[in-house]
C-alpha positions in Angstrom: -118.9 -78.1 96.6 -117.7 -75.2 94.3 -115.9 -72.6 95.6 -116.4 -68.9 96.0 -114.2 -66.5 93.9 -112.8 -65.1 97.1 -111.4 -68.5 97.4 -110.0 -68.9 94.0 -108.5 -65.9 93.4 -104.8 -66.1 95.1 -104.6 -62.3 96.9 -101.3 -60.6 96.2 -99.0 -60.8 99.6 -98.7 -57.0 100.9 -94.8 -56.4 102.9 -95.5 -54.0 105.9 -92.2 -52.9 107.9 -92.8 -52.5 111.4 -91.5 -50.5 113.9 -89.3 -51.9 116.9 -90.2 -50.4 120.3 -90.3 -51.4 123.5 -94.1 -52.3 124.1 -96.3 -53.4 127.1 -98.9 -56.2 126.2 -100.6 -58.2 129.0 -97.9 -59.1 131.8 -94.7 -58.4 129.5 -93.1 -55.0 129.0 -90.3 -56.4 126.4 -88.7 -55.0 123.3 -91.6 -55.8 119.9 -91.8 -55.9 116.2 -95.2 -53.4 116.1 -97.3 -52.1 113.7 -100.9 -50.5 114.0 -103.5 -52.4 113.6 -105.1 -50.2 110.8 -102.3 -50.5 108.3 -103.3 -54.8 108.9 -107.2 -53.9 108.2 -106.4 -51.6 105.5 -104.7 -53.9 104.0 -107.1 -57.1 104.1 -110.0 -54.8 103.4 -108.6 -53.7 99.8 -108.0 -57.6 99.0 -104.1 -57.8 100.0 -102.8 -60.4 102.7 -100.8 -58.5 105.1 -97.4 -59.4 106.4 -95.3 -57.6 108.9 -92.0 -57.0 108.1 -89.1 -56.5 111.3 -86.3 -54.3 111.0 -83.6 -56.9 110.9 -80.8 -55.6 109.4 -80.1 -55.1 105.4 -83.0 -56.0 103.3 -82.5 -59.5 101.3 -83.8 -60.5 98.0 -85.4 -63.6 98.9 -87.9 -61.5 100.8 -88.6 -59.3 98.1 -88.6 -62.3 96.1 -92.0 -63.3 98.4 -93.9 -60.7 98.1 -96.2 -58.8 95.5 -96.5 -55.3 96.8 -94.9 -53.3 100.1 -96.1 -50.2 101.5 -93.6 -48.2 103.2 -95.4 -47.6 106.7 -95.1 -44.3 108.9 -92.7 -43.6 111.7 -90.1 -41.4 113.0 -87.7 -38.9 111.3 -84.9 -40.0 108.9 -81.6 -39.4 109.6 -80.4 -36.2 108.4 -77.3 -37.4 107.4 -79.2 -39.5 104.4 -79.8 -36.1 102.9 -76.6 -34.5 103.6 -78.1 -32.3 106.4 -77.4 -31.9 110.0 -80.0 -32.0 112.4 -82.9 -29.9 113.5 -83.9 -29.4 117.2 -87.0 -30.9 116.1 -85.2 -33.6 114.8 -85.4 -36.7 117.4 -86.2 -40.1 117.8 -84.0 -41.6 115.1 -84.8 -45.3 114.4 -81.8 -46.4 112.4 -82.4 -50.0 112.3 -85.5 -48.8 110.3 -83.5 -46.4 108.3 -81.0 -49.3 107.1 -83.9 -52.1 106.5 -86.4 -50.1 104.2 -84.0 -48.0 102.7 -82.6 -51.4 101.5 -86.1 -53.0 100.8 -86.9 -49.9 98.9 -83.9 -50.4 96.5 -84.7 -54.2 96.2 -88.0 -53.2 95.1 -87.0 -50.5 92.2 -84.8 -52.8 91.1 -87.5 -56.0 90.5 -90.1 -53.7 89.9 -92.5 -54.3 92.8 -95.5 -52.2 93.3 -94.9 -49.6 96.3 -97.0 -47.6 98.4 -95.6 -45.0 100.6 -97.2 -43.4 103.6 -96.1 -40.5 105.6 -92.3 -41.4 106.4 -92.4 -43.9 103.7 -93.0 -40.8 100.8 -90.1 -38.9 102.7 -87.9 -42.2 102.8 -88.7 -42.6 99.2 -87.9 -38.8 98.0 -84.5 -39.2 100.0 -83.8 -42.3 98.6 -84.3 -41.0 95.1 -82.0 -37.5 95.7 -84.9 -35.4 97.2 -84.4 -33.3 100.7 -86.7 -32.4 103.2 -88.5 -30.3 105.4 -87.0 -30.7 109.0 -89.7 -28.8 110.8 -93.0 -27.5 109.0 -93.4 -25.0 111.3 -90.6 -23.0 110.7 -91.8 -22.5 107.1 -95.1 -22.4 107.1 -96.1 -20.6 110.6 -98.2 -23.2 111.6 -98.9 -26.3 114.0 -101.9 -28.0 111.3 -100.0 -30.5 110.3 -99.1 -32.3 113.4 -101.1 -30.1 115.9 -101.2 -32.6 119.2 -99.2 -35.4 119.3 -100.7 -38.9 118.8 -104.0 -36.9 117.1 -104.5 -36.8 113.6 -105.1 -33.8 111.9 -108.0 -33.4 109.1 -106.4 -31.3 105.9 -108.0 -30.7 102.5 -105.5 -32.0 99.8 -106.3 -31.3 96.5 -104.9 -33.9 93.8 -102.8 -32.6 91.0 -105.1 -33.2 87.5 -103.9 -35.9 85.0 -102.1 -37.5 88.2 -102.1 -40.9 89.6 -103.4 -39.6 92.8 -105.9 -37.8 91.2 -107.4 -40.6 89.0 -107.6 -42.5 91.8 -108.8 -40.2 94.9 -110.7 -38.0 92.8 -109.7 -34.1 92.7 -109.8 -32.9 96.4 -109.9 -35.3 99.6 -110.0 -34.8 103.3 -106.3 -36.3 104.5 -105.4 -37.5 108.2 -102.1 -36.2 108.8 -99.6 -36.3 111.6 -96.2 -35.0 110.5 -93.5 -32.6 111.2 -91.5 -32.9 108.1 -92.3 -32.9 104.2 -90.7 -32.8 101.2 -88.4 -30.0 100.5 -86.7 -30.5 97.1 -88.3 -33.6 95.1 -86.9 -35.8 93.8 -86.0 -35.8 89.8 -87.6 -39.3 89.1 -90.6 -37.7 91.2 -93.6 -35.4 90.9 -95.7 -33.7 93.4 -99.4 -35.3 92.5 -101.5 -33.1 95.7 -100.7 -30.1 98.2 -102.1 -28.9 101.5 -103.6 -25.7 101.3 -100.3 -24.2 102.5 -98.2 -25.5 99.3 -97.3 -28.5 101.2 -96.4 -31.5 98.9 -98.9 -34.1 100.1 -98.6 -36.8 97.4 -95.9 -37.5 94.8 -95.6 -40.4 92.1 -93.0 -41.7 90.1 -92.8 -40.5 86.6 -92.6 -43.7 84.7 -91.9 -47.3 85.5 -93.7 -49.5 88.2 -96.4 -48.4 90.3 -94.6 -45.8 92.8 -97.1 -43.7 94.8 -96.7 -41.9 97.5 -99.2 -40.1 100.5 -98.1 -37.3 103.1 -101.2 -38.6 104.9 -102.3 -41.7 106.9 -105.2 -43.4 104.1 -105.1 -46.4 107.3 -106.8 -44.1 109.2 -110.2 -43.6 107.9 -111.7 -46.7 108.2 -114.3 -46.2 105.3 -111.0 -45.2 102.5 -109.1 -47.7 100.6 -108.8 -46.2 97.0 -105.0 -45.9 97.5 -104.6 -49.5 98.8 -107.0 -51.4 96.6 -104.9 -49.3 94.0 -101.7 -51.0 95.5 -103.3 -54.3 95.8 -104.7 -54.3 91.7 -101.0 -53.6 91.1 -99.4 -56.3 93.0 -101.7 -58.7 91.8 -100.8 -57.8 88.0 -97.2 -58.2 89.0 -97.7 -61.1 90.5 -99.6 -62.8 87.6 -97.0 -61.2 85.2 -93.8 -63.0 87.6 -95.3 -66.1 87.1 -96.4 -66.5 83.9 
């Protein structure tokens, strides 16, 4: 019996670091390796197959070696310290086991080349880790709660997508975001540039300026179940590096 081309077509395997937190699932209340759901069905819509990725300590190259693509995945604040600041009142909830595992995978990943999506605390891991800053507190600059109004709601902004961008060509010129964040970037990165803004000046999307696929969102694509231009955008990438790796 022939088979389908969903069948024949090897999908490109998509690294997703998770958080660790303690969690409460059926009778067990016990520290987990978590993730939502909807960056797992993002993921598999757009054509990638989705593997969760624990915070285990430094990032190795075998694991990079095993995978075609990683989006950096949301999450609490950076440390400060990773951007030579101290920090803000509003600064809390540190997960440094993250910190140390995907600023490491990050690294791995420049170096070999690997397509990467950033979301949220991924695009303001990524602008530290390439010499940016960043915003410790929104509020205190722009006057306003929009970005992160209630906590555990998402918030509906109009982005509008830098023309000639990456972003742009993909998203179109204008798009309504989900957001839930406190901090943003303050000075970009040099290997960086700012690809969409909130109405506020904002910097809701950067991208690299050359080299391999490096795209990052301020906003949560995972949660609007009927979006996956950014991720099918990922996942046509790391299937391009993956055919290119093993030729």
């Amino acid at each position: 019996m022939a088979s389908n081309d969903s069948d024949t077509i090897r999908r490109p395997i998509i690294g997703l670091p998770t958080y660790s937190e303690r969690t409460r699932f059926g009778h067990w209340d016990v520290d987990a390796a978590v993730l939502a759901r909807t960056y797992v069905d993002l993921t598999e819509r757009a054509g990638g197959i989705p593997v969760l990725l624990p915070p285990i300590g430094a990032a190795r190259p075998e694991l990079i070696e095993r995978l075609d693509g990683l989006v950096l995945t949301g999450g609490a604040d950076l440390d400060p310290a990773r951007y030579g600041a101290s920090a803000h009142a509003a600064t809390r909830g540190l997960r440094p086991d993250r910190d140390e595992s995907e600023f490491g995978l990050f690294a791995l990943a420049r170096e070999t080349g690997l397509p990467v999506l950033a979301i949220c605390r991924g695009l303001q891991l990524v602008n530290v880790a390439l010499g940016g800053t960043l915003v410790q507190h929104i509020p205190d600059v722009v006057g306003h709660t929009d970005h992160s109004r209630t906590p555990g709601v998402f918030t509906v902004t109009t982005v509008t997508t830098v023309p000639g961008s990456q972003v742009a060509a993909i998203a179109g010129p204008e798009l309504k975001a989900h957001c839930h964040h406190h901090q943003a970037i303050d000075i970009l990165a040099p290997e960086l540039t700012a690809s969409a803004h909130a109405p506020d000046g904002i910097i809701e999307a950067a991208e690299s300026r050359e080299g391999p696929f490096l795209l990052g969102v301020q906003w949560h694509p995972e949660e609007n179940a009927t979006e996956t231009r950014l991720m099918r955008a990922l996942v046509d990438q790391a299937a391009q590096y993956a055919k290119e790796r093993n030729r």
